[in-house]
Backbone as a ProteinNet text record, in pm:
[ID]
protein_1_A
[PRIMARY]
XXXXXXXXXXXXXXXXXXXXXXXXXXXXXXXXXXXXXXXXXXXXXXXXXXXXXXXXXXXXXXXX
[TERTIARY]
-779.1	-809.2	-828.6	-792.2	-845	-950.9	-1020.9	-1159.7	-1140.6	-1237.4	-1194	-1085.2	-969.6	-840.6	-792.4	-922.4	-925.8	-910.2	-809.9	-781	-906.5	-970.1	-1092.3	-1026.8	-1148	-1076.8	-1178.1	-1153.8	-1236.2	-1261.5	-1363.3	-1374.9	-1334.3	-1421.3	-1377.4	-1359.8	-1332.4	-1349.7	-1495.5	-1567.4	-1677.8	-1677.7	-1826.1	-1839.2	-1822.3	-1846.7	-1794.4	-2001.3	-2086.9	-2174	-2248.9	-2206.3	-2245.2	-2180.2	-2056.8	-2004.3	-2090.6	-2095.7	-2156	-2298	-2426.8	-2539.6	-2472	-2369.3	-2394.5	-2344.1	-2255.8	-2243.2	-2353.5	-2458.2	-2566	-2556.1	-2465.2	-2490.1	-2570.7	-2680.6	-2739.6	-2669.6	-2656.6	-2581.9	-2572.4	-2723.5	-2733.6	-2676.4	-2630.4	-2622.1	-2436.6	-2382	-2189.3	-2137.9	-2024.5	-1898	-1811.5	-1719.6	-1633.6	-1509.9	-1409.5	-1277.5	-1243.1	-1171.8	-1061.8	-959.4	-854.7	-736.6	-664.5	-773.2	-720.9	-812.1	-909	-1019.4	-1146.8	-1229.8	-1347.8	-1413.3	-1518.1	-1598.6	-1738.3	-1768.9	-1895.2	-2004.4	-2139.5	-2237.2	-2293.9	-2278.9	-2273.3	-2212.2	-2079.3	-1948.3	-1964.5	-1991.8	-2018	-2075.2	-2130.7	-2134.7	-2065.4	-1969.2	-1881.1	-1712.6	-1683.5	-1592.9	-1556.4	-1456.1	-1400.5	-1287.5	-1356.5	-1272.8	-1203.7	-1057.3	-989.7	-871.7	-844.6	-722.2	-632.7	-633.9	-495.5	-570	-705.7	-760.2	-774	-780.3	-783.4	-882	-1012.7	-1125.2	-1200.3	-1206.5	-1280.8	-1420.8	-1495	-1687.2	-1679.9	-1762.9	-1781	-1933.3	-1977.1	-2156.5	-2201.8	-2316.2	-2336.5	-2443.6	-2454.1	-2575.5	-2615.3	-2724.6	-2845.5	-2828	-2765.6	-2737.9	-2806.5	-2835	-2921.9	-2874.7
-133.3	7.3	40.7	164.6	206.1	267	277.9	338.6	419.9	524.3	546	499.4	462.2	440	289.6	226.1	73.9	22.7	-101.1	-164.5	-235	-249.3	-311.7	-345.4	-505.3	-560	-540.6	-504.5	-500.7	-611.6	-670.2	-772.8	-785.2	-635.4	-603.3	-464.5	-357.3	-230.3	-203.5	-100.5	-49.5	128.5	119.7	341.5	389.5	469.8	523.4	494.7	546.9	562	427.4	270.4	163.3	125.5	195.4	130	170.9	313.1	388.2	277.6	274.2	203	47.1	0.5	-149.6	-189.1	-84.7	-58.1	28.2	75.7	126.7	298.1	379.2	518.8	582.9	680.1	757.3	866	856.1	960.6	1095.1	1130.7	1276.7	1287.2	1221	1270.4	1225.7	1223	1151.4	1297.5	1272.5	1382.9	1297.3	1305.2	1172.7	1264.5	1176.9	1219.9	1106.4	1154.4	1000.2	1064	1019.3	1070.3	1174.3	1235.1	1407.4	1516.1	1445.9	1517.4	1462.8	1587.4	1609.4	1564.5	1441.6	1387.8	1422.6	1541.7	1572.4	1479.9	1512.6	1392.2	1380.5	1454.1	1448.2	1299.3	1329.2	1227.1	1065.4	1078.8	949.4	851.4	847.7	726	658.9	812.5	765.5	752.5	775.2	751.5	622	559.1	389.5	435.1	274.8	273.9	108.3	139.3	-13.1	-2.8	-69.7	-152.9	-14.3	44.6	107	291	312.5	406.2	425.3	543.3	602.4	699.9	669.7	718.7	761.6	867.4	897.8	957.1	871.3	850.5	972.8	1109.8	1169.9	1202	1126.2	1142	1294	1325.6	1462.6	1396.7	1422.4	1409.5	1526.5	1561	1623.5	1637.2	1714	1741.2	1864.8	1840.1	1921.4	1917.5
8935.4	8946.5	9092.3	9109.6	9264	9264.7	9336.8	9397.5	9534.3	9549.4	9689	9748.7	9737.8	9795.5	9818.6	9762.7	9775.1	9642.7	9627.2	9467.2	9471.4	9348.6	9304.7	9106.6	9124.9	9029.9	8902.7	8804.5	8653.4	8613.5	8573.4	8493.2	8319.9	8306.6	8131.5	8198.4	8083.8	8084.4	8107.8	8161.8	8177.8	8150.9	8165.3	8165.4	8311.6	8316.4	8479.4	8516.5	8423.2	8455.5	8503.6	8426.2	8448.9	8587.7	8595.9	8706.2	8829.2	8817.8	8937	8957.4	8840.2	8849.6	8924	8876.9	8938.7	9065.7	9097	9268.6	9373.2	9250.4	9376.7	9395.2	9355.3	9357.6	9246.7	9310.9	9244.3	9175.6	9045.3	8942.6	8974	9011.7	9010.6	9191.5	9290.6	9403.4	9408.9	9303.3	9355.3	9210.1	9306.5	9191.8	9170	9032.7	9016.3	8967.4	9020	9016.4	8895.9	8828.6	8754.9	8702.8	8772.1	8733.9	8725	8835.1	8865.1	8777.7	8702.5	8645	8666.7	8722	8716.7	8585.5	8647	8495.4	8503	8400.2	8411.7	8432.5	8420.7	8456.5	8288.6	8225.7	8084.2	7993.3	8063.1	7959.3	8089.2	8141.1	8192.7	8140.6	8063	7973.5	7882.3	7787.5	7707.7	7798.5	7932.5	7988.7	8037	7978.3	8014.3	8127.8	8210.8	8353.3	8287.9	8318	8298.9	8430.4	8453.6	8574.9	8631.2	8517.6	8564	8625.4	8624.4	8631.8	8829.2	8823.4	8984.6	8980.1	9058.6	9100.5	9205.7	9236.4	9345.9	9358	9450.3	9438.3	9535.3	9531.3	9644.8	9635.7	9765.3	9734.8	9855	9805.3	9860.2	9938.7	10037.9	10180	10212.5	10240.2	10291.6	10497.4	10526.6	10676.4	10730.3	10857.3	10961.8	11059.7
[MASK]
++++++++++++++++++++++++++++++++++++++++++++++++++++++++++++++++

């Protein structure tokens, strides 16, 4: 699967939401792309990421 523009490898299928927790982003602060759709923060749990999926993490920061 790609990530941010980088191939990354699946072990099994996962949720988008486990994935996000086991790489370290806070849920409520990233927007997720997969596959050209916007995945609410709702369906993230029932959304499966496998090999062939294309994702993009966009985290929101706090600037001054």
């Amino acid at each position: 699967m790609q990530v941010n523009g980088e191939q990354v490898t699946l072990e099994a299928p996962v949720s988008v939401a486990d994935y996000l927790e086991t790489h370290g982003f806070r849920a409520e602060r990233v927007a997720i792309e997969l596959d050209g759709e916007i995945i609410p923060r709702e369906k993230r749990a029932e959304t499966m990421l496998d090999d062939q999926c294309v994702m993009e993490i966009v985290q929101f920061v706090q600037g001054g």
